[in-house]
C-alpha positions as a printed NumPy array, in Angstrom:
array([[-13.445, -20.539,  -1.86 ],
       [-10.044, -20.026,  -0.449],
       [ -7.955, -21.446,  -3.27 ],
       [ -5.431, -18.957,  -3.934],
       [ -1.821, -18.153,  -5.898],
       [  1.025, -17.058,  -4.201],
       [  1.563, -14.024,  -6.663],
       [ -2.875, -13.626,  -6.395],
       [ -1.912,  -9.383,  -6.636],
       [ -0.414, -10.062, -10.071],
       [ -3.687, -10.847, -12.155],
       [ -6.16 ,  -9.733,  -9.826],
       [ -4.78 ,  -5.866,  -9.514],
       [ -4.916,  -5.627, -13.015],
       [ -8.314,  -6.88 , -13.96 ],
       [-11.403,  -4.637, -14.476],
       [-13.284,  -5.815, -11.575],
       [-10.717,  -5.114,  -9.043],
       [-10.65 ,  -1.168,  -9.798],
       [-14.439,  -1.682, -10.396],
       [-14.594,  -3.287,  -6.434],
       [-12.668,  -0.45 ,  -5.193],
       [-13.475,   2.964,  -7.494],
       [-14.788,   4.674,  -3.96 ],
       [-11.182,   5.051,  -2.71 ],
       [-11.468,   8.949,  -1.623],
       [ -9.246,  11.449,  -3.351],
       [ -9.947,  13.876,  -0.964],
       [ -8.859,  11.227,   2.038],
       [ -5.294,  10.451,   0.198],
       [ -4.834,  14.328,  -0.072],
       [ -5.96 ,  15.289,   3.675],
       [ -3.532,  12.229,   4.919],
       [ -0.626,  13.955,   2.847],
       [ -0.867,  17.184,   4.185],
       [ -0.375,  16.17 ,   7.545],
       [  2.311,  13.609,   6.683],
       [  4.139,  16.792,   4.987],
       [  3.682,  19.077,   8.099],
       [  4.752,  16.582,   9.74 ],
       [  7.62 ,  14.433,   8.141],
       [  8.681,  16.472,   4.775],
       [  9.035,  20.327,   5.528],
       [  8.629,  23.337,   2.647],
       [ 11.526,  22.062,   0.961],
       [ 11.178,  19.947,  -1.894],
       [ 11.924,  16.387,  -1.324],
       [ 12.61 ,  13.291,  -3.466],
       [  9.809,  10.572,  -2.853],
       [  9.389,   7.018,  -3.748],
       [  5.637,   5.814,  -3.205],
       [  6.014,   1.888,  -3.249],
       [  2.846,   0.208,  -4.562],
       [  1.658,   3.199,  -5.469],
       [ -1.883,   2.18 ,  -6.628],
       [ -3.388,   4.512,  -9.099],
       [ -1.634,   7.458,  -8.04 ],
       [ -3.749,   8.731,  -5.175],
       [ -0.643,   9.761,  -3.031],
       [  1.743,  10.257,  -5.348],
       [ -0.244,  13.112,  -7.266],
       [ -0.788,  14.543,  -4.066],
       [  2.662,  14.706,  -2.81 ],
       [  3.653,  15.712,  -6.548],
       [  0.973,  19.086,  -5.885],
       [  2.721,  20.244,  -2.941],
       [  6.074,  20.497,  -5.192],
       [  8.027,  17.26 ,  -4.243],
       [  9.328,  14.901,  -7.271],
       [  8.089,  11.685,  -7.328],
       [  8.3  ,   8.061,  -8.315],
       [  5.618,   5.793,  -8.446],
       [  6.386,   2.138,  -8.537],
       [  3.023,  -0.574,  -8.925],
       [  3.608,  -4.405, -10.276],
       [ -0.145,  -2.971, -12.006],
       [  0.232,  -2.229, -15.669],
       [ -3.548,  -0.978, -15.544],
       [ -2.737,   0.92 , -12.383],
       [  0.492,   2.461, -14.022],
       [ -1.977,   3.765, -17.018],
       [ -4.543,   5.202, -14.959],
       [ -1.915,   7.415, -12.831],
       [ -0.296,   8.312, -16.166],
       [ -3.132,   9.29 , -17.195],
       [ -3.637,  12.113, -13.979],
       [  0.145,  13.264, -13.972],
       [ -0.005,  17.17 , -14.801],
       [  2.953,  18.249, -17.279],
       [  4.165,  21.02 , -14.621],
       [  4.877,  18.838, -11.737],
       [  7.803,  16.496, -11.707],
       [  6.154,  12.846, -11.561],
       [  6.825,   9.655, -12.927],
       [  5.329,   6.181, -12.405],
       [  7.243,   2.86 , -13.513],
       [  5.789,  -0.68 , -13.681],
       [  7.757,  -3.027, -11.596],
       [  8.111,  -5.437,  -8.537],
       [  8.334,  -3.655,  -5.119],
       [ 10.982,  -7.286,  -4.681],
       [ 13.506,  -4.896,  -7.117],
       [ 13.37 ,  -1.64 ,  -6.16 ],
       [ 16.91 ,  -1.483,  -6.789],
       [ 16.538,  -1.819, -10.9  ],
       [ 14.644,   1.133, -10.704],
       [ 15.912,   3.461,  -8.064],
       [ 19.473,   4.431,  -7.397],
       [ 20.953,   3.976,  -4.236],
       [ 20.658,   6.63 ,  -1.465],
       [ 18.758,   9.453,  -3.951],
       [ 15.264,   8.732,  -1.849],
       [ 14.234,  11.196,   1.075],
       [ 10.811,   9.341,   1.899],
       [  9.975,   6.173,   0.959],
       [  5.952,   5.509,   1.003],
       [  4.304,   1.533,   1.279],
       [  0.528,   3.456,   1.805],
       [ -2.642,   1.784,   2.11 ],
       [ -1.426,  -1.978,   3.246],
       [  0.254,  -1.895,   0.023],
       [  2.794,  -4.65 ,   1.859],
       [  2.516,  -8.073,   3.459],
       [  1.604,  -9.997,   0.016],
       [  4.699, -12.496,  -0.023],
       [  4.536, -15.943,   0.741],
       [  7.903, -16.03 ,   1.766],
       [  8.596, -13.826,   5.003],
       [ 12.183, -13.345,   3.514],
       [ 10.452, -11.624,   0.429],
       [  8.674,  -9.085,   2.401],
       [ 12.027,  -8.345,   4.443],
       [ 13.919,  -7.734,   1.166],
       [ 11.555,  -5.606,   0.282],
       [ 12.418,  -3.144,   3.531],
       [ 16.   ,  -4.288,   3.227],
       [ 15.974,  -2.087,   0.043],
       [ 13.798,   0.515,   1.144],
       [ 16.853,   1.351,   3.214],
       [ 19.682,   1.016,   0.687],
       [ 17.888,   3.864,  -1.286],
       [ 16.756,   6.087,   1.208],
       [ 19.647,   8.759,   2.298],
       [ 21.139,   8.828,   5.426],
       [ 18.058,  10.501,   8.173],
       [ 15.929,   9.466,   5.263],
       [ 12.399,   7.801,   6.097],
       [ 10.187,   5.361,   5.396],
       [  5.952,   5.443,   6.22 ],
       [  4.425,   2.521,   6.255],
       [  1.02 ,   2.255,   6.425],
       [ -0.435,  -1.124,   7.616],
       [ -3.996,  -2.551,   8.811],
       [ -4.465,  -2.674,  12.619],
       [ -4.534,  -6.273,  12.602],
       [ -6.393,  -6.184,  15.897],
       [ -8.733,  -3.931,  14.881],
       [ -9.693,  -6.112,  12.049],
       [ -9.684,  -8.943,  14.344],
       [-12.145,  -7.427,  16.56 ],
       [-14.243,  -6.15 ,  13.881],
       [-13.93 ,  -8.961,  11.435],
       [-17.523,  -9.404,   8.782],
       [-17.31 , -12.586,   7.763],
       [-19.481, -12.539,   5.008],
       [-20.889,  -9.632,   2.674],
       [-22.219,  -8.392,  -0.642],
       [-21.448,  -5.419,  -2.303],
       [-23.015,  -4.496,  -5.911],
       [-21.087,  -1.849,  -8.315],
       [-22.346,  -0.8  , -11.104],
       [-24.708,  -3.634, -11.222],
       [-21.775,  -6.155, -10.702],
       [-22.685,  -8.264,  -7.623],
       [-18.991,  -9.563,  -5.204],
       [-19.409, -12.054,  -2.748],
       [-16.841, -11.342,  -0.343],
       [-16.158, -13.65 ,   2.406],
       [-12.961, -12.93 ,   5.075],
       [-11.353, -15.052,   7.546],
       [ -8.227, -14.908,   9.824],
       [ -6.04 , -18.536,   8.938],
       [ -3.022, -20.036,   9.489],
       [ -0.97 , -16.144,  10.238],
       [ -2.925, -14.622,   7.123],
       [ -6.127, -12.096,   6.926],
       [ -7.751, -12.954,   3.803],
       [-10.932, -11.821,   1.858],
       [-12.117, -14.132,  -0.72 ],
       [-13.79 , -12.616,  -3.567],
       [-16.41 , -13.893,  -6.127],
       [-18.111, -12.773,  -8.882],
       [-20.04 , -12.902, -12.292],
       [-17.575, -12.243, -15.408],
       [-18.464, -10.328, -18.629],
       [-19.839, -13.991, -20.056],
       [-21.543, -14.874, -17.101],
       [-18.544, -17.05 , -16.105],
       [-18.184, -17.446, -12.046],
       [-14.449, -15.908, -11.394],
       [-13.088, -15.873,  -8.173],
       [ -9.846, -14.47 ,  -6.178],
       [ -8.442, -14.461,  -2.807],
       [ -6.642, -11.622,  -1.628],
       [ -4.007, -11.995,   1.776],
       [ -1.793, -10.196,   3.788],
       [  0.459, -10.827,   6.549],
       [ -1.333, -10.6  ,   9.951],
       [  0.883,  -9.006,  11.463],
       [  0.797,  -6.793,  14.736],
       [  2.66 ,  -3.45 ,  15.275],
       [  5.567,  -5.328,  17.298],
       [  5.801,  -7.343,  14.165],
       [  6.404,  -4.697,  11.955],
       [  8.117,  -2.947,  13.77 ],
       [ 11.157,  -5.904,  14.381],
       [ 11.38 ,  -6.252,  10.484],
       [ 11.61 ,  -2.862,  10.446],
       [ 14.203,  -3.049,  12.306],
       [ 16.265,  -6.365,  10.728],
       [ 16.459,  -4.068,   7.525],
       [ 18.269,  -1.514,   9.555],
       [ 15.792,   0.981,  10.035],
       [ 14.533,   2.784,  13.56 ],
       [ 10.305,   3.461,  14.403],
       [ 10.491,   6.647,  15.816],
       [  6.577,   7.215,  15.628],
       [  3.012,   5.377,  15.414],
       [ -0.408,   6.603,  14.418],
       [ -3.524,   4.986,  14.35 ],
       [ -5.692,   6.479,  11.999],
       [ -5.377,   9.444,   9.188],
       [ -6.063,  11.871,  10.884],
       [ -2.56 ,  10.773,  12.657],
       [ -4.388,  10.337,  16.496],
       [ -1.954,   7.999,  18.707],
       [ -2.006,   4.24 ,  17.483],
       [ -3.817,   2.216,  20.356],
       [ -6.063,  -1.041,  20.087],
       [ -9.464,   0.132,  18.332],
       [ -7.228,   2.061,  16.038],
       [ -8.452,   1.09 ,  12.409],
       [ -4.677,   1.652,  10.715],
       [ -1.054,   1.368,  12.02 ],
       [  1.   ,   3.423,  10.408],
       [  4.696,   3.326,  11.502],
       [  7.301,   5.997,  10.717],
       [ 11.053,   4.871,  10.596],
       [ 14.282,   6.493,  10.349],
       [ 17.56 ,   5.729,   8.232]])
């Protein structure tokens, strides 16, 4: 049940059942949490934003609608053609296939405002040294005062609220979804019935790892937390928060 690869993200985010799993991922919930982020954080003025692991283009399309130009960069190939597929010829938005570990082949240094990792889009790597380059070059393309928002689970939330076991049916596809805390990892095992009939089966993990963690490799890449929320709505991060989102400055 648990049997897993170290690079699980690389087949599983690209396979039918994965954006089948998770097709009730709320448009209107990525646009809400930009708006605040860009009273916040990003001002009238347009801005130049990378959205790291940029999914399907939830945020990125939103940021792009308030007049910023983006970059969206997803290891997904399938996740790269669906947010092609939404980009609107008068905004200024581009999505690129590639590793979040090389940022740096596809971003110049110091031309990024605001770097985004939304939606636990972070924390995959088996080695911790992978996960630390990946902030290490967060900062070498951000401009000076630029900054990052990361956007983690509340690992004690999901600690506290942990459902071990569960079914949920889409489209009349039945996952068997079993999640566990182990060995400094929160994983959710995933089975299910392929086209044939065939049992297929993936594991995905992240890092459990608590808002002090973050926050000190946030820090070894040479950036500085200067806020933390707790939710979308951006309330105060405290324990029974369900997110931890941390924003750091170049």
């Amino acid at each position: 049940m648990w049997k897993s690869e170290s690079d699980w993200f690389k087949k599983w985010f690209n396979t039918e059942a994965y954006h089948l799993l998770y097709q009730n991922r709320s448009q209107v919930e990525a646009n809400d949490f930009i708006q605040l982020l860009s009273k916040r954080f990003l001002g009238p003025a347009p801005k130049d934003i990378l959205d790291i692991g940029c999914g399907n283009g939830r945020h990125a399309l939103a940021l792009a609608d308030l007049g910023h130009d983006v970059i969206g960069l997803d290891l997904s190939e399938e996740n790269i053609r669906i947010a092609q597929s939404h980009v609107k010829d008068e905004l200024n938005t581009r999505f690129i296939c590639g590793d979040m570990r090389e940022i740096d082949k596809h971003v110049l240094p110091e031309s990024i405002d605001v770097a985004f990792i939304l939606f636990t889009s972070f924390g995959y790597f088996e080695r911790e040294d992978e996960n630390l380059e990946v902030l290490k070059h967060v900062k070498s393309i951000l401009r000076p005062n630029g900054i990052l928002i990361l956007d983690y689970l509340n690992n004690t939330f999901v600690r506290n609220g942990l459902v071990e076991e569960e079914v949920l049916v889409r489209q009349g596809t039945e996952f068997r979804i079993h999640r566990r805390i182990h060995q400094g990892w929160i994983e959710k095992s995933i089975g299910y019935k392929g086209p044939s009939g065939e049992d297929l089966h993936f594991v995905e993990r992240v890092r459990d790892l608590s808002r002090d963690a973050l926050s000190n490799w946030i820090e070894k890449a040479g950036l500085k937390t200067i806020q933390a929320f707790g939710n979308y709505q951006l309330d105060s991060l405290v324990s029974g928060s369900p997110r931890c989102i941390l924003v750091a400055r170049k």
